[in-house]
N, C-alpha and C positions, 0 to 999 in steps of 0.2 A: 453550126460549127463552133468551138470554142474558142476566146480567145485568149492570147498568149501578150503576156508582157516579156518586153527585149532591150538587150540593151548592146549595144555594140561599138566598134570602134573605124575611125575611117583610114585611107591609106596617112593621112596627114596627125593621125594619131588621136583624132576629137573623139568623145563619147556622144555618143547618139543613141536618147530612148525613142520608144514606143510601144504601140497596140497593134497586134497583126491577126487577121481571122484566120485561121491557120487547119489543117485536118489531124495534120500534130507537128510535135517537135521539130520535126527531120522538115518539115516541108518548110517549118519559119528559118531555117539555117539556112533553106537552098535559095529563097526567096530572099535573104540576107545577101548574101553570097552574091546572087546575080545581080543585085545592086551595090557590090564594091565595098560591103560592108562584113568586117570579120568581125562574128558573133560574139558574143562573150560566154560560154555554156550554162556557166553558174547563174547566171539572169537572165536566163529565158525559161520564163515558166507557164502555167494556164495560170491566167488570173483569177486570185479568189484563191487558187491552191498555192500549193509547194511553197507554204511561210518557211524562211531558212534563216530569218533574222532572228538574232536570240535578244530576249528581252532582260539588258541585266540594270542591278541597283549601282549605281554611283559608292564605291566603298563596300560593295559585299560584292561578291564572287571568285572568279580566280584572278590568279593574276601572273604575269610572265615573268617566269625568276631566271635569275641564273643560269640555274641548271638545265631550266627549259633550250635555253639558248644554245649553252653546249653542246648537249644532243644535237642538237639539229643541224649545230654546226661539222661536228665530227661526222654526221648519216651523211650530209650533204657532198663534206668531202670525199667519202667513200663511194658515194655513187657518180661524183664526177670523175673519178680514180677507174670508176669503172667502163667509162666513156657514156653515160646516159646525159641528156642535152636535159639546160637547166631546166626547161619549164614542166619534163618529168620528174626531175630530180624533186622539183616544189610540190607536181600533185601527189607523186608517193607519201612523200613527210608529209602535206597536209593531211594524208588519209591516217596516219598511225599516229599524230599528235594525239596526246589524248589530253592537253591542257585547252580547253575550248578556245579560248581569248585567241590564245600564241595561233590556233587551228585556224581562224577564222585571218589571224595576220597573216597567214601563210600562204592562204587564200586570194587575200587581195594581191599580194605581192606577186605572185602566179600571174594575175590578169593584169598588172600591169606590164611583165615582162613580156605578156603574150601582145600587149598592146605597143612594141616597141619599145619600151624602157631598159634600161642597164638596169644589169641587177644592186649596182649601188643606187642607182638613182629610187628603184624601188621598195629599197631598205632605207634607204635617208627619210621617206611618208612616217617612219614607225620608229620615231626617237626612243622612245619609253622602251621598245626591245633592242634597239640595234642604236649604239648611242657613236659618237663621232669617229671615235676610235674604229672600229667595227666596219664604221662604214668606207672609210678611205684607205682599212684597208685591202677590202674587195673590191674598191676599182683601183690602188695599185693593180691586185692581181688578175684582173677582167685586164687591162690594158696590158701589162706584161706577159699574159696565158700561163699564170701559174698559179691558177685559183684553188684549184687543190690543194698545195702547198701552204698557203695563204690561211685556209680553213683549218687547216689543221692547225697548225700557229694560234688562230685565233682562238680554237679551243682550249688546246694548251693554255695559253696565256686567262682564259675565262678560267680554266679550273684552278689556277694557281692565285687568282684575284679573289677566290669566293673562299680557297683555304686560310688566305691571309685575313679576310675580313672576320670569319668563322674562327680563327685563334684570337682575335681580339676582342670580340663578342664574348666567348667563350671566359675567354679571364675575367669577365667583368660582370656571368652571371651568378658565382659563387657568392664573391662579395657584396653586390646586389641584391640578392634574395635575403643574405644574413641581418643585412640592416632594414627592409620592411618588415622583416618579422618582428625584428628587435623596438621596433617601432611601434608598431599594432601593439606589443608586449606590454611596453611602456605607457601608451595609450590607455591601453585595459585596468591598467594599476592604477592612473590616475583618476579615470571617471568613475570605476565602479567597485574596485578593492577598498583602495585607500579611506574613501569616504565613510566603508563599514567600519575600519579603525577609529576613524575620527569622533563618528558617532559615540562609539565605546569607551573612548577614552574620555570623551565630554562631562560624561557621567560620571570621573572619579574623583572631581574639584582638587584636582590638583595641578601645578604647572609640569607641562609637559618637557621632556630632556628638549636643546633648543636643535639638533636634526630633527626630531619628528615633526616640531612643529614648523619646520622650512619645507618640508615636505607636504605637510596636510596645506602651507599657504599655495603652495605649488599647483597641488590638487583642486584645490577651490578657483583658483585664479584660471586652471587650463579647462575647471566645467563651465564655467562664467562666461568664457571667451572661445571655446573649443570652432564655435560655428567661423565668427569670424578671424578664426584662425586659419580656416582651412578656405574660404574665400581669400585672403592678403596672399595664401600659397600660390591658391587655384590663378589669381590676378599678376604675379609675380611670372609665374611659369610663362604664362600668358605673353606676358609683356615681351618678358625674352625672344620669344619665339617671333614675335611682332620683325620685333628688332635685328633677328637675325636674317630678317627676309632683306633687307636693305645691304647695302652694298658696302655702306659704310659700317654699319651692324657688325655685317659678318666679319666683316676685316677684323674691327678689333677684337670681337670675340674669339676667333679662329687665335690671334696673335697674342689672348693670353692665354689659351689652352697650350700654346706650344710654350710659354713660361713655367707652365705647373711644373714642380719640383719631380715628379716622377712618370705620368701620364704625358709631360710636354716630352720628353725623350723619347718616349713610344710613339706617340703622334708623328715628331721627325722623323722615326726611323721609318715608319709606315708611306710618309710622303717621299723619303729619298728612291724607297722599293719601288712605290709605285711609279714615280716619273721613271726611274732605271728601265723598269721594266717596260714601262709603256714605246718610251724613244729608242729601247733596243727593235723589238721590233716592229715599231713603224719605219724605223733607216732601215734596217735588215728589206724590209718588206718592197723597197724602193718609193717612198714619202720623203720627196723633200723635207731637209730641214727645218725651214721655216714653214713649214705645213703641220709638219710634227711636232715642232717647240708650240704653236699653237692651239693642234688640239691636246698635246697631253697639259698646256694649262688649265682648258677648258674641262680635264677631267683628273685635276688634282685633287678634289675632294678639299679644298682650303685655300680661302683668298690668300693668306699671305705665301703660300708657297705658288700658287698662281699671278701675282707679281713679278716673283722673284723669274720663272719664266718667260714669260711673258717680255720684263725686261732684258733676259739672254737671246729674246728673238730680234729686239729692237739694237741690240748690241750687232750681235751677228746681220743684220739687212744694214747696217752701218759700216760692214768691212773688219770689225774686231772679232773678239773670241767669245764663245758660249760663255767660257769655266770663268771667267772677270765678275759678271753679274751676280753669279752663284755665287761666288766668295763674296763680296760685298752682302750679297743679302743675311749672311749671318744663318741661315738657315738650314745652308748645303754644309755638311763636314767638312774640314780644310783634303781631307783624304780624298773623298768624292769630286771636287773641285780637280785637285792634280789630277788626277784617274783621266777627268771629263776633257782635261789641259792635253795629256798626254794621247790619248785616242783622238784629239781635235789635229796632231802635230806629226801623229801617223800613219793620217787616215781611216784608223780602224775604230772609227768612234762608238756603233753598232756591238762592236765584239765587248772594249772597254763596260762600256754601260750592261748589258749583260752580266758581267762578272761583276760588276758596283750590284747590279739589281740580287742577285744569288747570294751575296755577302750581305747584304740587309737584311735579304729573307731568313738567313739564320739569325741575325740580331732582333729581329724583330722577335723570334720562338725564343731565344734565350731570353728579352726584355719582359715578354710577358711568364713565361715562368718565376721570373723575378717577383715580379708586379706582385703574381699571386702570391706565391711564400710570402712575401711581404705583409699584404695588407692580412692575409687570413690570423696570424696571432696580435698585430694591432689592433682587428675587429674583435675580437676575442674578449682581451682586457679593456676594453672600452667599454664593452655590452657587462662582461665581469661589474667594473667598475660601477654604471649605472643603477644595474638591475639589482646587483649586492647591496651598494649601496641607500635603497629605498626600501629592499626588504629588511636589513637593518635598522635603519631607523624607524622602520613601522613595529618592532618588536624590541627597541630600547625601553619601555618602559615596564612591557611585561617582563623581561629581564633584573631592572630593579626591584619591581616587587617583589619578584623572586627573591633577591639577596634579603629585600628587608625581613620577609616570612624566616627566611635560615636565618 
């Protein structure tokens, strides 16, 4: 007879493997069963067969976006809308995932819920998909019985996170791309143009106009040094990033990004949205206060706006007001602040932030519009500037000749 590996769980919720001789499947469940043991389907198999584990590379394959999350989140709520019990609700979607990773999370999540677990507690295993936000607020909605509700909210709020991040990205790949071209351009001119000028002119024993010759010194100095040019970059970039793993790092780097003259107001207006929108609804959603001043620090996306929280939570467990801290931090709008004052004084603090988060979201779409028209004709005359400039001066001297012949 064959045997079967298993793996199952007991009334007390423990996982327990083993080896069972079995005639088949059906008989290793009933032999489970009669020992008080509820099977787990997905791992029980004849051993030697039914591999189900996929074998991936660390940094290649897929991986759980977004959007993956949305779906699942909106099917989900639809099928509990339709009274189907969750741990159908999980094998259906895991069968139609077609994102393997998210398929196989969806998977486990399934067996643990089958194993007694709350479906937050078995969303909290799988940070990397289901991140704080998310998860507190499905057991709001598991404990209140309005998870349906709940899911769709979280939806919503997933598709309007990924548009805001998506318009900010998006402004930032025009200008982007225009300057590594510009760059490579630049590059090209100096190691392998410029140098056939130089050669050429070498041979007219004369002194060259003094542009050209700032430029051929340019070019000589960036072939000489080009390698360890691009190590001091490659070491530099490096470092930063070292740097911002650290606690103290990221503070201050986050704290002069939000200084930059033009990107620091879009940063703020990015972090006002997002807290807004986060602490609408999580109160909305029934999340404690200080549960939600918490996590929406822990997913501000920026240590100094996550202080500045952070310390409205420690204000508030002290008996004072949110909107005190916020204003001192310099960070929140003096507007935002009253908004946050006034909905703390009306109780409608949920609805307030709401309207603060909807009001950013447009300032956000108008700042980066801004951004763009901005930087696209600054880029412009700068690359003008550059690239004119060096092809000029590699043709001042054929120009002179020129006048000397006429």
């Amino acid at each position: 007879m064959p045997v079967f590996v298993w793996e199952g769980r007991t009334a007390q919720g423990m996982v327990l493997k083993g080896e069972l001789e079995a005639v088949s499947q059906e008989a290793v469940f009933a032999h489970l069963r009669s020992r008080r043991i509820r099977p787990i389907p997905a791992r029980v198999q004849e051993k030697g067969k039914g591999l189900k584990k996929e074998i991936t590379i660390p940094g290649f394959g897929a991986k759980i976006k977004p959007y993956d999350v949305m779906i699942f989140t909106r099917q989900f709520a639809t099928m509990i809308d339709a009274g189907l019990p969750i741990v159908q609700c999980l094998d259906i979607l895991s069968q139609q995932t077609e994102n393997k990773v998210f398929r196989n999370t969806i998977r486990t999540i399934k067996e643990d819920v089958e194993g007694g677990l709350t479906l937050a507690d078995a969303l909290k295993k799988h940070p990397k998909a289901f991140d704080d936000l998310y998860v507190n607020m499905v057991a709001a909605g598991e404990v209140g019985g309005v998870l349906n509700t709940i899911l769709n909210r979280i939806a919503l709020f997933i598709e309007k996170a990924n548009k805001l991040k998506k318009k900010v990205k998006g402004a930032m790949i025009y200008p982007c791309t225009i300057i590594v071209v510009a760059v490579a351009v630049v590059a090209v001119l100096l190691i392998y143009v410029i140098p056939v000028f130089a050669e050429l002119y070498g041979g007219m024993g004369k002194a060259l106009p003094a542009p050209t010759q700032i430029t051929i010194n340019i070019s000589n100095w960036f072939r000489a040094y080009f390698p360890y040019l691009l190590g001091v970059i490659a070491a530099i970039v490096v470092a930063i990033r070292m740097y911002y793993k650290t606690e103290q790092g990221k503070f201050r780097i986050d704290s002069v990004l939000l200084r930059l003259p033009i990107v620091g107001d879009l940063l703020r207006k990015v972090a006002v949205a997002r807290f807004s929108q986060n602490m609408s609804i999580l109160l909305s959603s029934g999340v404690p206060i200080l549960d939600g001043l918490a996590i929406t620090a822990r997913t501000a996306g920026n240590k100094v706006v996550e202080k500045a929280v952070m310390d409205a939570r420690v204000s508030i467990s002290q008996g004072k007001t949110v909107s005190e801290p916020l204003a001192e931090s310099k960070i929140f709008p003096p507007m935002v602040c009253h908004m946050v004052n006034i909905g703390e004084n009306t109780g409608a603090l949920d609805a307030m932030l709401k309207k603060v988060g909807e009001f950013y979201e447009e300032e956000v779409d108008n700042a980066v519009a801004n951004l763009t028209a901005l930087m696209e004709p600054v880029i412009m005359v700068v690359l003008g500037v550059i690239l004119g400039g060096l092809v000029i001066s590699m043709y001042l001297p054929i120009f002179q000749m020129g006048s000397l012949i006429s």
